[in-house]
N, C-alpha and C positions, 0 to 999 in steps of 0.2 A: 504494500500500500504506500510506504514512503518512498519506496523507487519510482512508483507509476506519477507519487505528487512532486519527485523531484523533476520527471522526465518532461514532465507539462511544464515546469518552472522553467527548464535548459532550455527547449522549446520553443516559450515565450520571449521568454529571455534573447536569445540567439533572433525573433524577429525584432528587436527592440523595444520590448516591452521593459521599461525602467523597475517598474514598482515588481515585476517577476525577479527581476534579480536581487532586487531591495528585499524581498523574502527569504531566496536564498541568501543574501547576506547575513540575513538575521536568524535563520535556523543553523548555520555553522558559522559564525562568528565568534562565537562565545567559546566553540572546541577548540577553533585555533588560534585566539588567543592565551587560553588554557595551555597548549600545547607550547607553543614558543616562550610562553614565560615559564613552565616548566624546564625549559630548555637551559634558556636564556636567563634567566630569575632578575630582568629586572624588565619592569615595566613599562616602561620609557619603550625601551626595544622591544617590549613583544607587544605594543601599541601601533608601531609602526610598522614593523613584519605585519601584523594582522593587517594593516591599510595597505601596504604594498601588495601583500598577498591576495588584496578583492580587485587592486587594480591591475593585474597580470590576470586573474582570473577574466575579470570583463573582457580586457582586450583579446586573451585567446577561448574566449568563450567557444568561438565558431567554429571551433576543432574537439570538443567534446560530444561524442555521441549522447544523443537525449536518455538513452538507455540505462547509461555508464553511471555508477556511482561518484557521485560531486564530492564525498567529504573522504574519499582516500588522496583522489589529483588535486585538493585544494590543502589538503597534509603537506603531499609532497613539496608542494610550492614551499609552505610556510614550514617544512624544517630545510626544504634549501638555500631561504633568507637569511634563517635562523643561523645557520651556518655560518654563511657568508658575513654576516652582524658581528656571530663570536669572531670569526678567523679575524674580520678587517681589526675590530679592538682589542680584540685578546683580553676579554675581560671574563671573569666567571665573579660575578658577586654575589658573597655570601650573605642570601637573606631568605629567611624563613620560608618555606612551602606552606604555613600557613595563610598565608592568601588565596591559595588555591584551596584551602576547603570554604574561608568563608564566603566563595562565591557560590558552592555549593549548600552551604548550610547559615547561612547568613540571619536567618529568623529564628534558628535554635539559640535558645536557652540555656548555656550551662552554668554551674559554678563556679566561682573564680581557682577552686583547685583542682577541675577537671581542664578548665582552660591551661593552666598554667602546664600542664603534665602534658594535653598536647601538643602545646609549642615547644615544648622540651621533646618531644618523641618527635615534630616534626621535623627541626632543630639538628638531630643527630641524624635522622634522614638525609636530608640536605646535606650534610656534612658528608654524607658517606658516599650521597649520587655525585658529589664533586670527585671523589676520587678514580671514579671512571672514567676513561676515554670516551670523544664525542659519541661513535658510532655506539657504542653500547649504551650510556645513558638515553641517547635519543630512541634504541629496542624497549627498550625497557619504562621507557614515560610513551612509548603509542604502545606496546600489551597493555600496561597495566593501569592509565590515568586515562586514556585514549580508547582502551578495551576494542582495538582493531584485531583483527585476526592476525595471522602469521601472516598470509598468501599477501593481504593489505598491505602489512609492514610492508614486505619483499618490494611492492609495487610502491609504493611512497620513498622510500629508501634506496630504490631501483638494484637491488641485489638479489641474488636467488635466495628463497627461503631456505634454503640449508646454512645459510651465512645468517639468517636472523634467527635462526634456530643457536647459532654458533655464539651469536654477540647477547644471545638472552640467557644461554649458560653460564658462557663466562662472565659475564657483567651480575645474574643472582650471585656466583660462589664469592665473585669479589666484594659484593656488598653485603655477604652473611659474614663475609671473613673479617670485615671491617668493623659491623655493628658487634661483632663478639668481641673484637679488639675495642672497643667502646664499652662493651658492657663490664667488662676490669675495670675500667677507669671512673664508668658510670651508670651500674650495676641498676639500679632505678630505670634508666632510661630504656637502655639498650634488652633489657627482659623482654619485653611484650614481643621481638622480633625474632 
């Protein structure tokens, strides 16, 4: 059903219909900024990725089948910004993954010591996603925050699924191997993982 109402949207869209894209805009906008500031973790830049990302989309709109899933080829765009973003500044800033839940959960309610326990579990996350290589952190935030499939990744990523099979192994052992080496130091934190 969401294929056949993206396929009317490409469609519309591709005749120049503004307010069809202005919808796809707004039904994968919110993933792929999610996605590049998971990448990227800071905001500024995955603001822009996101805006860069809809205007390479519109322009090569005319080359996507109506058929075709929009929100793996509009991934790939925006982790090959994302990329290009990190490689130009060589920046990785360390700042909380918490923002990426409260745009999920933004009207929950918790306690100030359940708050405080998951910015410290987000905290040590963040800390550990930095110590992986680009190509595996970026497997590992479209599995698991992105919930794409493998075949997805492969095609976003543009490698054979056997290679994001490869960068999703290595990139969990290295980040169980990390939070354990965290959990020594900060036994609290590092537990729940």
């Amino acid at each position: 059903m969401a294929e056949s109402a993206d396929a009317a949207l490409i469609s519309q869209a591709q005749s120049g219909d503004v307010a069809a894209f202005e919808a796809l805009y707004k039904k994968y906008s919110t993933m792929v900024f999610r996605t590049a500031y998971a990448i990227l973790r800071d905001r500024y830049a995955a603001e822009e990725v996101t805006q860069e990302c809809f205007v390479r989309a519109y322009r090569g709109l005319a080359r996507v089948q109506a058929c075709d899933s929009l929100g793996p080829w509009l991934h790939r765009i925006a982790v090959n910004l994302s990329y290009n973003w990190w490689r130009q500044t060589h920046r990785y800033r360390l700042l909380p993954l918490d923002s990426l839940t409260v745009l999920e959960h933004s009207a929950r309610t918790e306690s100030p010591q359940a708050a405080l326990y998951r910015a410290e579990v987000n905290d040590a996350l963040a800390q550990a996603l930095d110590t992986l290589g680009f190509d595996q952190k970026v497997a590992l935030i479209l599995f698991y925050l992105g919930g794409f499939s493998l075949e997805e990744i492969a095609y976003i990523l543009d490698c054979p699924v056997g290679t994001v099979k490869s960068r999703l192994h290595y990139g969990r052992s290295k980040l169980r191997r990390t939070l354990e080496q965290m959990q020594r130091t900060l036994p609290e934190v590092a537990y729940e993982f």
